[in-house]
Structure formats: C-alpha cells, structure tokens
C-alpha positions in Angstrom: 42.6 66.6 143.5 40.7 70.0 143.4 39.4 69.9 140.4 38.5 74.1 140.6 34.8 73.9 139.7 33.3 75.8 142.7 30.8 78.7 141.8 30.6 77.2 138.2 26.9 76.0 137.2 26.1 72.6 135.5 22.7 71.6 133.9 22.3 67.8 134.3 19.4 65.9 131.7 18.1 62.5 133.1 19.5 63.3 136.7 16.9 61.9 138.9 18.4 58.4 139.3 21.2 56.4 138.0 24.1 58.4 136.2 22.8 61.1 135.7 21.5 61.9 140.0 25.5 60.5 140.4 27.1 62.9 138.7 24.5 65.6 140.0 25.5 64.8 143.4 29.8 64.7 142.3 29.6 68.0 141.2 27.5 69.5 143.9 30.4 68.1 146.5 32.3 70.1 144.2 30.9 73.4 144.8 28.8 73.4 141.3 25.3 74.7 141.5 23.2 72.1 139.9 19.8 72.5 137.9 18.2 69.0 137.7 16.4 67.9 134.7 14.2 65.1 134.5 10.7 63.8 134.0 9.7 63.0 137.4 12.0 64.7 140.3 13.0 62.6 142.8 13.7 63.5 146.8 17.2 62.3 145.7 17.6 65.0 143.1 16.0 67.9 144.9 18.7 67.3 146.9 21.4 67.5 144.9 20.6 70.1 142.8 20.0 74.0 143.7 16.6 73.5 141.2 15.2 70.6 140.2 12.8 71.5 136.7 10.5 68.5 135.6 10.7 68.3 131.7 10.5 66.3 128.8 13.4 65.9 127.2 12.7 64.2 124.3 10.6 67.4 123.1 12.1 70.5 122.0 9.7 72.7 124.5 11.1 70.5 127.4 14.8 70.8 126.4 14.5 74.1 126.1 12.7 74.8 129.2 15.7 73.2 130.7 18.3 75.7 130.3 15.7 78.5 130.4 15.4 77.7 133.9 18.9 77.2 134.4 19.8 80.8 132.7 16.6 82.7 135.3 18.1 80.1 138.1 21.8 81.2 138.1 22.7 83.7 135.3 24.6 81.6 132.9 25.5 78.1 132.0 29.0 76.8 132.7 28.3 72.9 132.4 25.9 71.0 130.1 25.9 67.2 130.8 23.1 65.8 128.0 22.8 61.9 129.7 19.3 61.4 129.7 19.2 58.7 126.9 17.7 54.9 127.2 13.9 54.9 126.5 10.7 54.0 128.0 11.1 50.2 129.0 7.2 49.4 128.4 7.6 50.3 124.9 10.8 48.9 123.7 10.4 45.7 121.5 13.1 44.0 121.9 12.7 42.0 118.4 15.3 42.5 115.1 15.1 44.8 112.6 11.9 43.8 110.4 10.0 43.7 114.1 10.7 47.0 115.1 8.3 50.0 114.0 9.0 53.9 112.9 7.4 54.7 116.3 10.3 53.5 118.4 13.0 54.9 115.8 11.6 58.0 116.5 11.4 57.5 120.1 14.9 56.1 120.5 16.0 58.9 118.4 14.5 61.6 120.2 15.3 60.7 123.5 19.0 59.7 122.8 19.9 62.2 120.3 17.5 65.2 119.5 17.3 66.1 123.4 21.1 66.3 123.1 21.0 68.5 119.8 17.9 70.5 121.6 19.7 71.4 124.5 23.2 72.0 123.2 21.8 74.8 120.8 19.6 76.4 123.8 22.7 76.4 126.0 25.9 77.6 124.1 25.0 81.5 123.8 26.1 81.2 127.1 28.8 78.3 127.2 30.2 80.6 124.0 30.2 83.5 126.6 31.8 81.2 129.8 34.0 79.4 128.1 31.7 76.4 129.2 32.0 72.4 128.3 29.9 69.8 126.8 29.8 65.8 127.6 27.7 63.4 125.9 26.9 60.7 127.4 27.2 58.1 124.8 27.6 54.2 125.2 29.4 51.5 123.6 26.6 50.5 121.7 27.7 53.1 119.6 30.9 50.8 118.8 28.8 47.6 119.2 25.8 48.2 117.5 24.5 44.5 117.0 23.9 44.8 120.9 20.5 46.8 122.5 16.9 47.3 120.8 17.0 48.3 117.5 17.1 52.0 117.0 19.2 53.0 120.5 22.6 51.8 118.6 22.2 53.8 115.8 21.1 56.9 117.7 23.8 56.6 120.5 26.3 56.4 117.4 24.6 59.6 115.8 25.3 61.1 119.6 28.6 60.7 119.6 29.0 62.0 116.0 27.3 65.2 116.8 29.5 65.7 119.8 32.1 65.7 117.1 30.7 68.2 115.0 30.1 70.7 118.2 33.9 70.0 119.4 35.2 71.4 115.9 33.1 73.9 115.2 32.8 75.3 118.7 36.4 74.2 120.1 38.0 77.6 118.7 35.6 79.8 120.5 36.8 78.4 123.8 34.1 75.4 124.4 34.7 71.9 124.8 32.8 68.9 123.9 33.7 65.7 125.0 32.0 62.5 124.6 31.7 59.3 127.4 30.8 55.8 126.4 29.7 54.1 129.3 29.3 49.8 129.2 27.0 48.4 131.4 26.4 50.1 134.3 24.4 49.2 138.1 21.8 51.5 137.4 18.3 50.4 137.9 17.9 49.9 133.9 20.0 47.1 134.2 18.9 46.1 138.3 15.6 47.0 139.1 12.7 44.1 139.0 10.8 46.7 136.2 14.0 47.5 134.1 15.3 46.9 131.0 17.8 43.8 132.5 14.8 42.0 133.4 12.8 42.8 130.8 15.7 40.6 128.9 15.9 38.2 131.7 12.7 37.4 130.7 12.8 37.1 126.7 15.7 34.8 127.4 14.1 32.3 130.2 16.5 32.9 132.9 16.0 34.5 136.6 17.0 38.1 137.0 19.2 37.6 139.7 20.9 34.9 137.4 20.7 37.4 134.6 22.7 40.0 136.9 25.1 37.8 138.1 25.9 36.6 134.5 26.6 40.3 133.1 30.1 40.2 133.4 30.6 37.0 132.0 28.5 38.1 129.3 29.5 41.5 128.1 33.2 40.0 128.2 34.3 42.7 131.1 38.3 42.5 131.4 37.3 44.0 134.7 35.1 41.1 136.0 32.4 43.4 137.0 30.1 46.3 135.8 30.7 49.7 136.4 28.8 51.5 138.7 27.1 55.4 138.4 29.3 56.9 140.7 32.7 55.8 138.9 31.0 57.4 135.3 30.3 60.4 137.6 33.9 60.7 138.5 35.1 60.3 134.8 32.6 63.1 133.8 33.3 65.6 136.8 37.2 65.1 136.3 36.2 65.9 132.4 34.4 69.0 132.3 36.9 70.4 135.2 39.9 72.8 133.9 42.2 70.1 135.0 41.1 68.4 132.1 41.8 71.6 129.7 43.6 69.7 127.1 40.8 66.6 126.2 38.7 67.9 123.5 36.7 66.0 120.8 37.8 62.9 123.1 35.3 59.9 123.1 35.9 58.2 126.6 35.3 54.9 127.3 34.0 53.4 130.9 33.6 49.7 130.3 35.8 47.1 132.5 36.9 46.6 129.3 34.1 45.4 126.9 34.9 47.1 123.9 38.0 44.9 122.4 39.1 46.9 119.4 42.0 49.4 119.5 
C-alpha cells in the first residue's frame, strides 16, 4: 500500500530506541524526512533520521528546541509523533500510593504529558499551515490504571485526554490528532537486563527471563504474545498517512488483546 507520505517531514520524540527509533525508521522507508529527538542519540537514530537533535523533553526549553530545529532543518512540520513517555527506571519506586513522592508525580507527569502539551503548541503554527497530524502515543495503562508505578497511569490517561481536546479544537482547521495505546511491547523497557521488566522481576523474586516468558500469560494477551516496536510503527505510519484521512479523535489500541472491555 503506498501510503503517499514522500517529501512530508515528521518530528519523532523518544526516537533513539524502542518505538519511537521504529517508527523513525517506517517513515524514513517511506520517503518522510525525519528529525530525531531524544536525550542521547543513538548510531541507530542518526541513521534514520535526516537530523538527530539531543533534548530534553520533559523541559519546555528542550521540547521546544525540538521543533525549532525541525522548522531551520526542513521548512515546516508535517508530522508530530509525541512517544517519548516511560520515565527514568533508577528513579521509579515501584511502591502504592502512600509510598510514592510529589517528585515522581512530577516527573511522570512531565515526561509523559507536558512534553506532549510542549511540543504540540511549538509545532501546530505549522501543522495549522500543512494540514499536518498528531499521534500520541498513549498506553493501556490509561484504561488500566491499577497497573504501572504510581503516577504514569494517571498521566498516560491525561495524554490521551489532551489528544482529545487538540482533535476538536484543531480538527476544523484541517489537523488531525489521533491517539495509540500500545500494551506491552519488546522494547528494551520491558527486555533489557537494566529495564523496567527486570526491575519488577526483581521486586517479585522471579528470574527475568522467567519474568519475560510469563508476560503473555500475565497481561492476559488474546494474542499469546507481546507486541513488538515495529508492528506499533506500522499502526502509527498507516495513521498519520492520508490513507487514513477519515480517523480523527480515534484512540487506537495495539495490545494482543489485553484490554477486555468494549
């Protein structure tokens, strides 16, 4: 399916690894020129991007800076993909409500929703002016919200919310904002020996490899397995295509079937 994106630009938040680098590298093989945002730029991303910017995006300055550089870069913005989201896995406690401090509210918070809300008003003078699109990467924690540290529920809920907002408000003027909820996903969050999936693997007393090969089971996939980046990246480049014209304010699940409600 040609999905007619070629010569369009995309900016991509959190793109150095995981979803975000997958969908940076499914819209380059579309013709898209990609500007890369992420803390620390990967070899990976420099590749699959025309400019990779290192940034902050849970500050305003970084977000910002973001699709500054995207505007000098290529002239306009055509694409906005806010994914970076999660948090910093040193600093996430992984303990109930009472055990869980302002300090990674606000961190959750920032990361997950503000960088979202930061970028999105930096970039749609010139979405407005394209005709451009929006996706939010979301989760199903946003459905599920007894699941996931304390504070990343709530924010990734807020997220999906405030993709809401933009679709209404900005839908008439020719932009469209959709969000995806992604379940669990083989990123290195959930597989790498540092990540958040072992980090768990560990408060629960069972081997990370066990851990991993339990997911399915646990999470209740209908699929029998996890998703992996590349399939989200598909979902998100078929989404912010023209062939997808008509899906607006559209929150779009990826999750082997997790989520059980109607």
């Amino acid at each position: 399916m040609d999905l007619q994106l070629e010569g369009r630009t995309a900016v991509v938040t959190g793109a150095s690894r995981g979803i975000g680098l997958a969908v940076a590298e499914a819209l380059t093989r579309e013709g898209v020129r990609v500007i890369g945002a992420a803390r620390t730029i990967t070899p990976e991303l420099r590749s699959a991007s025309v400019a990779a910017v290192p940034a902050d995006l849970s500050t305003p300055d970084g977000a910002r800076s973001v699709v500054n550089a995207a505007l000098a870069e290529t002239g306009g913005v055509d694409i906005l993909v806010n994914n970076v989201g999660a948090g910093d896995v040193d600093r996430l406690k992984l303990g109930g409500f009472l055990e869980t401090d302002d300090a990674q509210w606000g961190d959750l918070f920032d990361l997950n929703l503000f960088s979202a809300v930061w970028a999105s008003r930096a970039a749609l003078p010139s979405l407005i002016e394209r005709r451009g699109t929006i996706i939010n990467v979301s989760s199903i924690n946003a459905r599920v919200p007894a699941t996931g540290p304390v504070g990343y529920s709530e924010a990734k809920a807020a997220m999906a919310a405030f993709g809401k907002r933009l679709s209404e408000e900005f839908g008439p003027r020719g932009v469209r904002v959709n969000t995806v909820s992604p379940g669990p996903v083989g990123t290195g969050l959930w597989r790498s020996p540092g990540g958040f999936g072992a980090k768990v693997a560990e408060s629960a007393g069972v081997d990370h490899a066990d851990f991993l090969a339990a997911m399915p089971e646990t999470f209740g996939t209908a699929s029998g397995r996890i998703a992996e980046p590349e399939e989200v990246a598909a979902l998100i480049a078929f989404l912010v295509s023209p062939v997808a014209a008509s899906i607006v304010g559209a929150d779009v699940l990826i999750d082997g079937g997790v989520v059980k409600t109607i």
